[in-house]
MDAnalysis code that builds the backbone (N, CA, C; Angstrom):
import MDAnalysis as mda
import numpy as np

u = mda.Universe.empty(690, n_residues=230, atom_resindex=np.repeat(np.arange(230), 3), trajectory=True)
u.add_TopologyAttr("name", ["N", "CA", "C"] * 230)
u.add_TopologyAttr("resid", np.arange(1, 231))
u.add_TopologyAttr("resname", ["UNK", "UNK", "UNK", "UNK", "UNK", "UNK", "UNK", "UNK", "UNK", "UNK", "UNK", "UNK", "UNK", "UNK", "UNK", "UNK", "UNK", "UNK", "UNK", "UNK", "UNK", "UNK", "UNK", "UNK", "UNK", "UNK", "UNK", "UNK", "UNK", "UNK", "UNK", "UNK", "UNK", "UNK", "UNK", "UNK", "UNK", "UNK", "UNK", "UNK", "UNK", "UNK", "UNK", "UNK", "UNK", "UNK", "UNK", "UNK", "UNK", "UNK", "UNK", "UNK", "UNK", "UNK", "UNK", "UNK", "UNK", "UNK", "UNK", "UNK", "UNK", "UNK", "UNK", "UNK", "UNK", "UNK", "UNK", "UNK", "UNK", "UNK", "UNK", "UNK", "UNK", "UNK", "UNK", "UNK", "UNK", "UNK", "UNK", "UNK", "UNK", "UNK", "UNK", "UNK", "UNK", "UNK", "UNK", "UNK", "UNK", "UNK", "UNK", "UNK", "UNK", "UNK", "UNK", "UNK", "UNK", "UNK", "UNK", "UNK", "UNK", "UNK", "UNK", "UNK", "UNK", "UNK", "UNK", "UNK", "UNK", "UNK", "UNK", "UNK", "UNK", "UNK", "UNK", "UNK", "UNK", "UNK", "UNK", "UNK", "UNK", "UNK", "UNK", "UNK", "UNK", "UNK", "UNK", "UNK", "UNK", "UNK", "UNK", "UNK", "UNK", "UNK", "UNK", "UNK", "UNK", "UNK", "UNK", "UNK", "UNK", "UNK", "UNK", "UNK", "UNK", "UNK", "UNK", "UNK", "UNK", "UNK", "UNK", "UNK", "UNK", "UNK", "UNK", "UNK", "UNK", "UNK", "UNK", "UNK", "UNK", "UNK", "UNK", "UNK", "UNK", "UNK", "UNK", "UNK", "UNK", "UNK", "UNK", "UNK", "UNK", "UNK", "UNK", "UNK", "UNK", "UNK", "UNK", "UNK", "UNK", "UNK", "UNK", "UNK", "UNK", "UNK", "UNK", "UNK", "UNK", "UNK", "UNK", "UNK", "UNK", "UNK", "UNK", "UNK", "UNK", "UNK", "UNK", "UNK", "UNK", "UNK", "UNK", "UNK", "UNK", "UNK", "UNK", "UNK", "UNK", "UNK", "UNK", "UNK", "UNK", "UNK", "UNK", "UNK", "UNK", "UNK", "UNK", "UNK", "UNK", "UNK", "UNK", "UNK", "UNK", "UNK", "UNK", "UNK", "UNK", "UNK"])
u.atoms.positions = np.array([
    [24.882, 126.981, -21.912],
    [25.785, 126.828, -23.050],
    [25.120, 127.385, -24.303],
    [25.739, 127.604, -25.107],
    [25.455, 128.651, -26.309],
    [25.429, 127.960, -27.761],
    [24.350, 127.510, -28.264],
    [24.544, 126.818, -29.278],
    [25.696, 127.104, -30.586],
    [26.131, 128.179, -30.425],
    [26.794, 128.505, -31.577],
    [27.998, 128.212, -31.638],
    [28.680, 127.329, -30.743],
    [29.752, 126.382, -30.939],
    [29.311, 125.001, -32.014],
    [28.146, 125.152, -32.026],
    [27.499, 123.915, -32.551],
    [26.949, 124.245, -34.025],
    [26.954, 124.925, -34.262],
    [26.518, 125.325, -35.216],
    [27.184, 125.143, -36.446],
    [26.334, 123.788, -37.306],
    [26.972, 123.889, -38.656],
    [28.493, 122.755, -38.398],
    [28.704, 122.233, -36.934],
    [29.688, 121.960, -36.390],
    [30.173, 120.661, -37.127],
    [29.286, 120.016, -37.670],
    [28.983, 118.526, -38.815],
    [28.276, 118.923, -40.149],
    [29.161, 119.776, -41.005],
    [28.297, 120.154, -41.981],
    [28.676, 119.234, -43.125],
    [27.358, 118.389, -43.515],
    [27.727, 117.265, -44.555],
    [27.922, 115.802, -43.953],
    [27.897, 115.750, -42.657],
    [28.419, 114.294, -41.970],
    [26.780, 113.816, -41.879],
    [27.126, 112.350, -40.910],
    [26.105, 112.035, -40.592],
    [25.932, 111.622, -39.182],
    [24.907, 111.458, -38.708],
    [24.177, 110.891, -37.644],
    [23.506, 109.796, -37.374],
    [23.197, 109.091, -36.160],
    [22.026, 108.707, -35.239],
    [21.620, 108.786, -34.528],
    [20.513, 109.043, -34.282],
    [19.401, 109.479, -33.342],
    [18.818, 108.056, -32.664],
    [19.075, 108.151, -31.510],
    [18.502, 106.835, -31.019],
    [17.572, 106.800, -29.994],
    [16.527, 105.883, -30.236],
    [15.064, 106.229, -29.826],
    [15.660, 105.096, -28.571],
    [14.461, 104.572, -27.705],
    [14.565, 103.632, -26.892],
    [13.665, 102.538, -26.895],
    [12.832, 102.278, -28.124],
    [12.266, 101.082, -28.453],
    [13.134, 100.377, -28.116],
    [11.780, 98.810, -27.557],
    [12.513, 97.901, -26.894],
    [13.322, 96.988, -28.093],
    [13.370, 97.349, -29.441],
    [14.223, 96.252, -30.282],
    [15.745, 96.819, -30.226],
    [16.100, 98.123, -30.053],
    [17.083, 99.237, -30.154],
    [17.957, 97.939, -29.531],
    [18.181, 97.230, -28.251],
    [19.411, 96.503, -27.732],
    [19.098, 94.909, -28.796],
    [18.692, 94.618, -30.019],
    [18.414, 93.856, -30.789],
    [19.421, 94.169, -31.799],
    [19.973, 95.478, -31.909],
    [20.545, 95.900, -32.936],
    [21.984, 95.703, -32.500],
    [23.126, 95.417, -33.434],
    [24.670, 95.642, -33.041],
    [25.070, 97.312, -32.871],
    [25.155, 97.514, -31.449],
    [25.242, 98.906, -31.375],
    [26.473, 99.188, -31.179],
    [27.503, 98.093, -31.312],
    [28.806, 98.302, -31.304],
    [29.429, 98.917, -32.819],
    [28.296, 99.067, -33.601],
    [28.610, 99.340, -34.891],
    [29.039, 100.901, -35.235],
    [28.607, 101.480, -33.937],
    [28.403, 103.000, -33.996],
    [29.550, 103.313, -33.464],
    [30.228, 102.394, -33.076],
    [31.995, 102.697, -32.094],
    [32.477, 104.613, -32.967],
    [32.350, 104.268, -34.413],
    [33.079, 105.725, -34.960],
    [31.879, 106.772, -35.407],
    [30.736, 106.486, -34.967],
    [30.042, 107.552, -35.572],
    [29.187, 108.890, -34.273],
    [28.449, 109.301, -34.764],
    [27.778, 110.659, -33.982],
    [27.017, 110.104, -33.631],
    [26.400, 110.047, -32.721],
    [25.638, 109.443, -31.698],
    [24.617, 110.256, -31.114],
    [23.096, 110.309, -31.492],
    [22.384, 111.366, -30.419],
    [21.669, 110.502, -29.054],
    [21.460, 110.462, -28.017],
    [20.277, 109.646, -27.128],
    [19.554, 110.786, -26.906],
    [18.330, 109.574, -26.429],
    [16.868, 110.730, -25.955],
    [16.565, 110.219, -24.698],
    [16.150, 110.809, -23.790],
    [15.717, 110.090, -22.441],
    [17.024, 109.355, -21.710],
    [16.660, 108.255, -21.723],
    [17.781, 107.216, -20.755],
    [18.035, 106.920, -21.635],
    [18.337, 107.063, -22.605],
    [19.053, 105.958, -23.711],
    [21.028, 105.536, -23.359],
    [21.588, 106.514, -22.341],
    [22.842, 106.267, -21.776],
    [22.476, 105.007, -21.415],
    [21.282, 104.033, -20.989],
    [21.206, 102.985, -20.638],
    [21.838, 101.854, -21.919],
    [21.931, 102.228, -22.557],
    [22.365, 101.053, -24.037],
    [23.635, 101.058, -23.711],
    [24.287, 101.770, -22.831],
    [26.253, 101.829, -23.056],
    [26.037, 99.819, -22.380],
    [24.883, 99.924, -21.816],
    [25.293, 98.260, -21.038],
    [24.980, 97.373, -21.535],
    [24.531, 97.697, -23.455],
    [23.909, 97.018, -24.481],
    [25.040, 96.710, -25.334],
    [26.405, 97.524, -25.398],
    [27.166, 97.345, -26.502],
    [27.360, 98.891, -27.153],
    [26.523, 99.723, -26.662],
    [27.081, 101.453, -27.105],
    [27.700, 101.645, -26.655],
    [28.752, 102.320, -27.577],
    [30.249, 102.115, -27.121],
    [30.338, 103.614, -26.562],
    [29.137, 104.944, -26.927],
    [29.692, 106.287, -26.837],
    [28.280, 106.744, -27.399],
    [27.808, 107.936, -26.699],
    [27.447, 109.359, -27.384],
    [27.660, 110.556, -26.938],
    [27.308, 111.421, -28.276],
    [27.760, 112.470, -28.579],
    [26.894, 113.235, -27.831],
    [25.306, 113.166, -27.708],
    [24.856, 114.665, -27.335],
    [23.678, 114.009, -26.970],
    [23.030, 114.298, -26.333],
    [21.569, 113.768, -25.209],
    [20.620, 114.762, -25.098],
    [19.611, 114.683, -25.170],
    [18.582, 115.262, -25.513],
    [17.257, 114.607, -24.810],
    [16.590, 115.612, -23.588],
    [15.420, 115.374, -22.985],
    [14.575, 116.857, -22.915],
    [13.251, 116.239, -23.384],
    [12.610, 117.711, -24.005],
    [11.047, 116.984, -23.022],
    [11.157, 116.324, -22.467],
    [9.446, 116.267, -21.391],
    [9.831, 116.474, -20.514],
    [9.291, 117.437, -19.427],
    [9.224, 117.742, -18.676],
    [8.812, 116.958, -17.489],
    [7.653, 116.431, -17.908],
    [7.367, 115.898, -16.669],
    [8.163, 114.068, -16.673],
    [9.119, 113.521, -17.762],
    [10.558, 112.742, -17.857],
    [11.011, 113.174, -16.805],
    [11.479, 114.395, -17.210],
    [12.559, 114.896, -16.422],
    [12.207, 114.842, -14.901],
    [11.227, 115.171, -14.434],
    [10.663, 115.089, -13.336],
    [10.841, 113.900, -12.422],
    [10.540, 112.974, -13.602],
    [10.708, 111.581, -12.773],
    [12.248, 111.142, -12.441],
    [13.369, 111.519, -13.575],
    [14.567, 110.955, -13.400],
    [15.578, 112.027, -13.621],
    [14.933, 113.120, -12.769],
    [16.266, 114.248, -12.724],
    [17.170, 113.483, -12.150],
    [16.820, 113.127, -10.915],
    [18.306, 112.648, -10.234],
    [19.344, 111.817, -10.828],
    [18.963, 110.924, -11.622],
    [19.520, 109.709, -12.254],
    [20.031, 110.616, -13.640],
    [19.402, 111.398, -14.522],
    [19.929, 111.957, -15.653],
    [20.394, 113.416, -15.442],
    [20.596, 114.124, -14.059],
    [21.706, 114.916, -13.806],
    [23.139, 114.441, -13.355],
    [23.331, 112.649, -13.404],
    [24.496, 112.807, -12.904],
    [25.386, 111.799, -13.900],
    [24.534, 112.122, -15.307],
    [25.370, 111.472, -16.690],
    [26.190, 112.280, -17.025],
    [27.414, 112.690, -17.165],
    [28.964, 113.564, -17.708],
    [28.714, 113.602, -18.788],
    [28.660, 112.089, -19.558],
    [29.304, 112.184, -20.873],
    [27.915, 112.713, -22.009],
    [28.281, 112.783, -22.969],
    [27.376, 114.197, -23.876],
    [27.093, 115.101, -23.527],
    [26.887, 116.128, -24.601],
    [26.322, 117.107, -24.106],
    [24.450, 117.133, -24.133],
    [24.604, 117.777, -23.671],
    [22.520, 117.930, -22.945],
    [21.914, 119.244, -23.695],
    [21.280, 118.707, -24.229],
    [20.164, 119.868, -24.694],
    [18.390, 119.628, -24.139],
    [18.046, 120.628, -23.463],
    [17.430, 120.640, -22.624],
    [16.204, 122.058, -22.743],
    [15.154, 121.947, -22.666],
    [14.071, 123.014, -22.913],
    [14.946, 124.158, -22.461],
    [14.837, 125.334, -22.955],
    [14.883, 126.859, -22.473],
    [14.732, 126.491, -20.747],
    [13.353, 126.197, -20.454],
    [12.604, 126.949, -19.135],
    [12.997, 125.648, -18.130],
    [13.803, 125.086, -18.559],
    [14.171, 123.780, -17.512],
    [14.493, 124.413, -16.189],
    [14.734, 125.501, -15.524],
    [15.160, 126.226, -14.820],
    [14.296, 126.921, -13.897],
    [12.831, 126.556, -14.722],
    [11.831, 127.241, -13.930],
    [11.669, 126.129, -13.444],
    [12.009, 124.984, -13.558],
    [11.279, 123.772, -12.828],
    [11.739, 123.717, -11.222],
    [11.379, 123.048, -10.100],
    [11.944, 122.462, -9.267],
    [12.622, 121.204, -9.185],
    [12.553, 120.308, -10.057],
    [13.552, 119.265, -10.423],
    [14.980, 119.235, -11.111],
    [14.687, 120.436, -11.856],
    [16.252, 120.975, -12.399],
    [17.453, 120.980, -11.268],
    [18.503, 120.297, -11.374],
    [19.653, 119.759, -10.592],
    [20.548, 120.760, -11.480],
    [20.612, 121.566, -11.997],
    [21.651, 122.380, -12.298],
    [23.017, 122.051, -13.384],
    [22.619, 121.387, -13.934],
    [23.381, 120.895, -14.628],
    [23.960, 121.603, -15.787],
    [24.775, 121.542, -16.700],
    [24.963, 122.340, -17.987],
    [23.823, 122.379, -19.132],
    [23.258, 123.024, -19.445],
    [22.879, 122.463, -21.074],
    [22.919, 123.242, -22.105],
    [22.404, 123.195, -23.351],
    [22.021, 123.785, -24.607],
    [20.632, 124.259, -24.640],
    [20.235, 125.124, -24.495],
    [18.764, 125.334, -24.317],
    [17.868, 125.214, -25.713],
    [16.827, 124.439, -25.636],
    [16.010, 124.072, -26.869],
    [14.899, 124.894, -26.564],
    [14.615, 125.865, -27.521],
    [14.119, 127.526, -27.759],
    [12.319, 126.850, -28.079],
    [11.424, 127.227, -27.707],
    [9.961, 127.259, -28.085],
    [9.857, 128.973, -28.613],
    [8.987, 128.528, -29.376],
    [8.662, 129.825, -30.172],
    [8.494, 131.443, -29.009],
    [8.706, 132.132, -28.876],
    [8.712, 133.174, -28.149],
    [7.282, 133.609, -28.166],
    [6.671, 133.748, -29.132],
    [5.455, 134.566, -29.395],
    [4.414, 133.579, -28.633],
    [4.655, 132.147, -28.534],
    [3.737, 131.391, -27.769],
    [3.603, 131.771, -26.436],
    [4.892, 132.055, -25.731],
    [4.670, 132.364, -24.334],
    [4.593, 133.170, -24.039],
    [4.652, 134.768, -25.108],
    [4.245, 136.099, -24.633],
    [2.681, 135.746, -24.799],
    [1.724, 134.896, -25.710],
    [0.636, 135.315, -25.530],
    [-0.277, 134.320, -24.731],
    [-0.002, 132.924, -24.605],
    [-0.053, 131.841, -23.977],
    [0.499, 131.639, -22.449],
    [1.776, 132.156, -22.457],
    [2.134, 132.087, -20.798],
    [2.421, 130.525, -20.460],
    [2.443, 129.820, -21.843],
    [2.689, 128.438, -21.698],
    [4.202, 127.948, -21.416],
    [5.029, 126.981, -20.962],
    [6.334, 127.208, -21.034],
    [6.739, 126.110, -21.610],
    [6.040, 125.582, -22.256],
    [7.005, 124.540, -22.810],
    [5.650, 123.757, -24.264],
    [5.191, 124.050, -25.217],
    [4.381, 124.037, -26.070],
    [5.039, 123.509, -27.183],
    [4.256, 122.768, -28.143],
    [3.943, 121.796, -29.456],
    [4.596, 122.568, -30.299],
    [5.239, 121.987, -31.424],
    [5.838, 122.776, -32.128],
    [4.799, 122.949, -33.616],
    [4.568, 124.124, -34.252],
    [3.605, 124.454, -35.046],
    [4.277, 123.987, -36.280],
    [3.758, 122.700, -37.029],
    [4.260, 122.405, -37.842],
    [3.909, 123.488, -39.217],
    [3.174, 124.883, -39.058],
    [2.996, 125.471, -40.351],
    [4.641, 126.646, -39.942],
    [5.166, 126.553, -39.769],
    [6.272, 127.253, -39.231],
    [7.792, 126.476, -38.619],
    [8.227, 126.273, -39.946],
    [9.948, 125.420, -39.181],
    [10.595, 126.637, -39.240],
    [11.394, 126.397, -38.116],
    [12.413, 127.801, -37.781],
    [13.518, 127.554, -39.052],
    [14.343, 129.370, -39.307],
    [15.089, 129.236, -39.999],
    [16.453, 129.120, -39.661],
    [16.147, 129.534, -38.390],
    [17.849, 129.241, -37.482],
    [17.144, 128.656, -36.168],
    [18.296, 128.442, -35.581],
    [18.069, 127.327, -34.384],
    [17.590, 128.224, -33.289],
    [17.924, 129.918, -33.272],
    [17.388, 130.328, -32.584],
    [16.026, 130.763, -32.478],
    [15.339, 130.621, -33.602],
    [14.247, 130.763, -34.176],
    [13.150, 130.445, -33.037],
    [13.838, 129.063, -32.465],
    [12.890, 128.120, -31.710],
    [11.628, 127.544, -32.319],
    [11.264, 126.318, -31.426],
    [10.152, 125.970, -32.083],
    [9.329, 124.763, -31.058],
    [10.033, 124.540, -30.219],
    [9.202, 123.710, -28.853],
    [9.189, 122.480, -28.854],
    [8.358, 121.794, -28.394],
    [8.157, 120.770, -28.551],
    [8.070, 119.789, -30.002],
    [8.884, 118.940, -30.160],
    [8.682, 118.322, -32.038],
    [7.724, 116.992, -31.494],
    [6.708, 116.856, -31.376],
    [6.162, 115.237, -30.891],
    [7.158, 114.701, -29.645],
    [8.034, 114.421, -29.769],
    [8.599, 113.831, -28.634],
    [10.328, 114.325, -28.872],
    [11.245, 113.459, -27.766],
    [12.705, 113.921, -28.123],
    [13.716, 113.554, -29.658],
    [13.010, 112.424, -30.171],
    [13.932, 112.252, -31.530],
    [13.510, 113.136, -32.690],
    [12.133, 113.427, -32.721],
    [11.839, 114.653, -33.314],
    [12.768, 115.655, -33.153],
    [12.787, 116.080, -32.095],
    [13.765, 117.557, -31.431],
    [15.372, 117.231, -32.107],
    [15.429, 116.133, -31.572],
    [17.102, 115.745, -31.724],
    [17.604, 115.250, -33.492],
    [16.247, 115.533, -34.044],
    [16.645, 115.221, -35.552],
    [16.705, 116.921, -36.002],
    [15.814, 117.461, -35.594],
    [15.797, 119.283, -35.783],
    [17.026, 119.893, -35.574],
    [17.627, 119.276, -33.887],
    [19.015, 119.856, -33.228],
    [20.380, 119.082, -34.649],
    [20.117, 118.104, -35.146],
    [21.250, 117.498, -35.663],
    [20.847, 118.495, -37.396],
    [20.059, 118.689, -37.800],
    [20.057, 119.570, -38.873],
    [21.129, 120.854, -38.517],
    [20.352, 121.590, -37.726],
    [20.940, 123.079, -37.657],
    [22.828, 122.793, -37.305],
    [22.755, 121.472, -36.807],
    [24.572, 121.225, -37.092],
    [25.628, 120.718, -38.218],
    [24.467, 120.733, -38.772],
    [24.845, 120.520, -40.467],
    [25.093, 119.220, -40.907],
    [24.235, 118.461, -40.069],
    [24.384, 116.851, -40.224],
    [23.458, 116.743, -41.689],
    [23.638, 116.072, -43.053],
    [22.578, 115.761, -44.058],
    [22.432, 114.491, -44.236],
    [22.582, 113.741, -43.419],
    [21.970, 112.313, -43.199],
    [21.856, 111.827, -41.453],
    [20.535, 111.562, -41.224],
    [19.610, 111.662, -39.890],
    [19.008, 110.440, -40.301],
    [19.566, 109.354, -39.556],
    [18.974, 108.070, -39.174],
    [18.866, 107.891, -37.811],
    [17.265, 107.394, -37.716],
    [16.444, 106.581, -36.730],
    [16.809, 105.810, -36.590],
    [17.373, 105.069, -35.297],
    [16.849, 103.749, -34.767],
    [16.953, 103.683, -33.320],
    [15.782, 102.184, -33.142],
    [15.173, 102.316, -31.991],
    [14.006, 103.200, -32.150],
    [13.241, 103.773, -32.980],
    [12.322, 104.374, -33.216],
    [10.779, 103.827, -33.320],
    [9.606, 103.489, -32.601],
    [8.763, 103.038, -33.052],
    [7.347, 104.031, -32.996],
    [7.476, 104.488, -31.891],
    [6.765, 105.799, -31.358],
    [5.198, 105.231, -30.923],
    [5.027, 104.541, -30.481],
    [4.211, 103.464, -29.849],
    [4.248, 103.036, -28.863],
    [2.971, 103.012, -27.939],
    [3.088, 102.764, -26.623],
    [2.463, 101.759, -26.028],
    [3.465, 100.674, -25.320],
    [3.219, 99.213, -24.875],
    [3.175, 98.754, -23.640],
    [1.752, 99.087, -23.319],
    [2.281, 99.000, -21.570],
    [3.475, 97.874, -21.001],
    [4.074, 98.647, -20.484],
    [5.363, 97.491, -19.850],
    [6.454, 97.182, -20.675],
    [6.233, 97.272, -21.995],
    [7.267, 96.987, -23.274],
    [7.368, 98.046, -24.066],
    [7.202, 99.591, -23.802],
    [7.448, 100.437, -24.345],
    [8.748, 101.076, -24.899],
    [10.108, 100.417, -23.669],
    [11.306, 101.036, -23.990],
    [12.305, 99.983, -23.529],
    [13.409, 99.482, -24.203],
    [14.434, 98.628, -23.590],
    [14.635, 98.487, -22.164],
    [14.344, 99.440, -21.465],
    [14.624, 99.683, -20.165],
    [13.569, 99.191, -19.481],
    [13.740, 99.141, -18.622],
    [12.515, 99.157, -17.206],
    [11.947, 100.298, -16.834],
    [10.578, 101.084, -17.563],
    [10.030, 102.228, -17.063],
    [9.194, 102.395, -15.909],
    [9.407, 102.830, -15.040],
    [8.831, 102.793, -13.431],
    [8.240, 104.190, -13.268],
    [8.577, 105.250, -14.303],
    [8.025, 106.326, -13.927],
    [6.841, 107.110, -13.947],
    [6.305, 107.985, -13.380],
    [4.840, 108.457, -13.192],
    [4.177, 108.831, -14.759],
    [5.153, 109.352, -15.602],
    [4.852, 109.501, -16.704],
    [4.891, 108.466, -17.840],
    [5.417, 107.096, -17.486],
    [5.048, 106.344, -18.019],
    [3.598, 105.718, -17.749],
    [3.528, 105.482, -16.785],
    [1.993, 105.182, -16.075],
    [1.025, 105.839, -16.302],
    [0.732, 107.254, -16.905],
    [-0.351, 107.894, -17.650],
    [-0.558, 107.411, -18.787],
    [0.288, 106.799, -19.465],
    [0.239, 106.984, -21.230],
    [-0.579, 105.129, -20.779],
    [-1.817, 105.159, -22.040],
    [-2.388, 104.134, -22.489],
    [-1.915, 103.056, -22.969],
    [-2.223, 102.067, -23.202],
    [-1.583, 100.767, -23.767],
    [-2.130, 101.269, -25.349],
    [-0.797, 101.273, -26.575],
    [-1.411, 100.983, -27.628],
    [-1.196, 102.410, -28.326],
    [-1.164, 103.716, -27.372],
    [-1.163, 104.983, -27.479],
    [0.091, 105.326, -28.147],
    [-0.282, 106.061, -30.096],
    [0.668, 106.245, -30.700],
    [1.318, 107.876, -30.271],
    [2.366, 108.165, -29.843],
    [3.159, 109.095, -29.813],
    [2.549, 110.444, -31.287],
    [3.271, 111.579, -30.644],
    [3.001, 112.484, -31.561],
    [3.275, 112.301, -32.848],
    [4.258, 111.528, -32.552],
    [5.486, 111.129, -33.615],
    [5.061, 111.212, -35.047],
    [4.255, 110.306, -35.574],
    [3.560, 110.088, -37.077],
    [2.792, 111.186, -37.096],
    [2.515, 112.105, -36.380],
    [1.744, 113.759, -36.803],
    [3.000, 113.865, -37.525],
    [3.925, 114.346, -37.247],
    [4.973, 114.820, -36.913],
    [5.954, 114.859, -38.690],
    [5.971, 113.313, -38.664],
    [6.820, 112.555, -39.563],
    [6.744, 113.106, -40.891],
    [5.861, 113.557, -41.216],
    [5.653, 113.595, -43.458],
    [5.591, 114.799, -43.627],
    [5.797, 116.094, -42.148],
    [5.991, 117.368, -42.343],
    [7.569, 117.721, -42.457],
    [8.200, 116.939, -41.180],
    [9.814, 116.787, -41.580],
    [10.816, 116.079, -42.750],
    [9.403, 114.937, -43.032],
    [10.745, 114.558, -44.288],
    [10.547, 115.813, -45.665],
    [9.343, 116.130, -45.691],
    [9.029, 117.069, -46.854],
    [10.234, 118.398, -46.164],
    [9.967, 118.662, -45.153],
    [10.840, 119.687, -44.840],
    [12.321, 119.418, -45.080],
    [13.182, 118.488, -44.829],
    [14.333, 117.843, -44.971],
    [14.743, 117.479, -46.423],
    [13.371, 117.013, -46.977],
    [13.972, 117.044, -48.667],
    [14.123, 118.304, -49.532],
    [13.297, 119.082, -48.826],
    [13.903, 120.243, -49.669],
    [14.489, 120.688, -49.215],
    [15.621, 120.531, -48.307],
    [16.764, 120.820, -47.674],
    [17.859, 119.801, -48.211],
    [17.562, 118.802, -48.767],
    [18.512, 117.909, -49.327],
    [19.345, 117.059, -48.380],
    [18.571, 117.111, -46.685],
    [19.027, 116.270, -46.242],
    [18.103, 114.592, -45.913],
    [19.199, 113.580, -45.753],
    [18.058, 112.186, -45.715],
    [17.812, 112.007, -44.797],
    [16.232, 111.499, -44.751],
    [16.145, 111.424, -43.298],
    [15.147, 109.826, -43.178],
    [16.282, 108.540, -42.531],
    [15.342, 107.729, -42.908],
    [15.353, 106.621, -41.042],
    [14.494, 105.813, -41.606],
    [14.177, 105.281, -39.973],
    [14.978, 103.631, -40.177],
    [15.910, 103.704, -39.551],
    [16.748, 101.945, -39.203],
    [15.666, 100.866, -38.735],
    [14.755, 101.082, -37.881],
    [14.060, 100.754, -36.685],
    [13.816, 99.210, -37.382],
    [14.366, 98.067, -37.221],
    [13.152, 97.057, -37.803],
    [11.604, 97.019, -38.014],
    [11.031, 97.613, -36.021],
    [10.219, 97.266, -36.044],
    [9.113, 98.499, -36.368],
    [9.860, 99.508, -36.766],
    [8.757, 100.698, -37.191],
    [7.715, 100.421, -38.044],
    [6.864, 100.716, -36.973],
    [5.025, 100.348, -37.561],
    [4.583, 101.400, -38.532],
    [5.264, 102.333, -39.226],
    [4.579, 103.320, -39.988],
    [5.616, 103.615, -40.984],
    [5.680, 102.802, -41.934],
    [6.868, 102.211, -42.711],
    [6.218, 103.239, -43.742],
    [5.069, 103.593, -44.192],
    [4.311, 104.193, -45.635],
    [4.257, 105.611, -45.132],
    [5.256, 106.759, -44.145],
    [5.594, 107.815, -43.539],
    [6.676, 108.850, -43.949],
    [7.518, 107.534, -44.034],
    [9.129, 108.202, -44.080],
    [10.175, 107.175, -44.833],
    [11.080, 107.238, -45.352],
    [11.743, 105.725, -45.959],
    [12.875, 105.386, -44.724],
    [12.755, 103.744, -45.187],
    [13.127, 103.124, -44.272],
    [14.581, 102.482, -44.487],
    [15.791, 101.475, -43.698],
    [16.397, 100.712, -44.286],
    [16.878, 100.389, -43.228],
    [18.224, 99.346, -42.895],
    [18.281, 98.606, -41.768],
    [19.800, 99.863, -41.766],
    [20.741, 99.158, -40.262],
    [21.803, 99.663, -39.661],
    [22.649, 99.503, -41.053],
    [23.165, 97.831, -40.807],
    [23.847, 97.050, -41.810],
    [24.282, 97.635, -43.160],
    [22.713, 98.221, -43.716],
    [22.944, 98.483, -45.014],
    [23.672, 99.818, -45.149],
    [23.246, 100.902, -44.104],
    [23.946, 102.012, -44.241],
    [25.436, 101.557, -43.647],
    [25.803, 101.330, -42.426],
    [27.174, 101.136, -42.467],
    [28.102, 100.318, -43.580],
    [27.043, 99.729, -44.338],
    [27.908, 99.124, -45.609],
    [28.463, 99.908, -46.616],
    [27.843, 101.358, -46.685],
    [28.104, 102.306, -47.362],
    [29.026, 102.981, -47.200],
    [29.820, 103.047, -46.994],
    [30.936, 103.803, -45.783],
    [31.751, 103.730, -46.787],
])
């Protein structure tokens, strides 16, 4: 699929990006019944929390994907944006997606296929590419810019890793089982290059999360208060 149906497709609206911290089913997620909706990973798992709907899904690890192709090739609803090279994999089930572009020049000289995104370089169009953002809400806050979303709220966001209590869900997979107890995500690399990038773009970009541990990063505020704004 061709991003340029998408393009600019919410110019001025807003968003959420929803992480899978385990407080995310803590939150009234029935609140989002009318709004844009992004998930990352399994987050289709919250529809059995009170999410009433999303819009567009987004899995950018590879070796995720690895563990739960089967189970997240046979979600319909959103659309999927998915690495470029998902195709070189053997777990790829064939599914539709939006391909999420890594810088070109990395893999003509690297041969790498799926690489970090260079925070001295934000793309100027979506085709630009740019790889890996720290993890998928990174990516899926990048993907909701270039659609002309100017307000990008987090929640469910903590980017912290708890053995066994890392994500609302029950994680059983091989790639959960590498990551350390305690082990912070790319995420806070990540964080004070995009909001600087986003403010001088004039879009907001703030984190719902109650329990976000890196509150002195990015600005913060609850669900409540923004849907009060409406």
């Amino acid at each position: 699929m061709d991003f340029k149906q998408f393009e600019n497709k919410h110019k001025g609206q807003r968003c959420f990006v929803l992480g899978n911290a385990p407080n995310l089913i803590k939150e009234d997620l029935s609140l989002l019944k009318d709004e844009r909706v992004f998930i990352t990973n399994r987050g289709y798992m919250a529809k059995t929390h009170g999410l009433d709907h999303f819009d567009y899904h987004v899995v950018v690890d590879m070796a995720f994907y690895d563990d739960y192709s089967d189970e997240i090739s046979k979600v319909e609803e959103g659309v999927k944006f998915y690495p470029e090279v998902i195709p070189e994999y053997e777990s790829y089930k064939g599914e539709k997606f939006v391909p999420v572009y890594t810088l070109p020049t990395v893999r003509q000289v690297s041969g790498e296929k799926w690489q970090l995104m260079d925070l001295k370089r934000f793309p100027k169009t979506y085709w630009d590419g740019w790889g890996k953002a720290g993890n998928a809400v990174m990516n899926a806050s990048l993907i909701a810019y270039f659609m002309g979303f100017t307000e990008i709220y987090l929640l469910g966001v903590e980017m912290i890793y708890r053995k066994g209590d890392t994500h609302f869900y029950k994680d059983v997979s091989h790639r959960e089982q590498q990551v350390r107890d305690g082990h912070r995500s790319k995420g806070p690399k990540f964080i004070p290059v995009f909001v600087e990038f986003f403010n001088s773009k004039d879009v907001k970009f703030v984190n719902l999360t109650r329990t976000f541990p890196y509150k002195d990063l990015m600005p913060t505020d609850t669900l409540e208060n923004v849907l009060g704004n409406k």
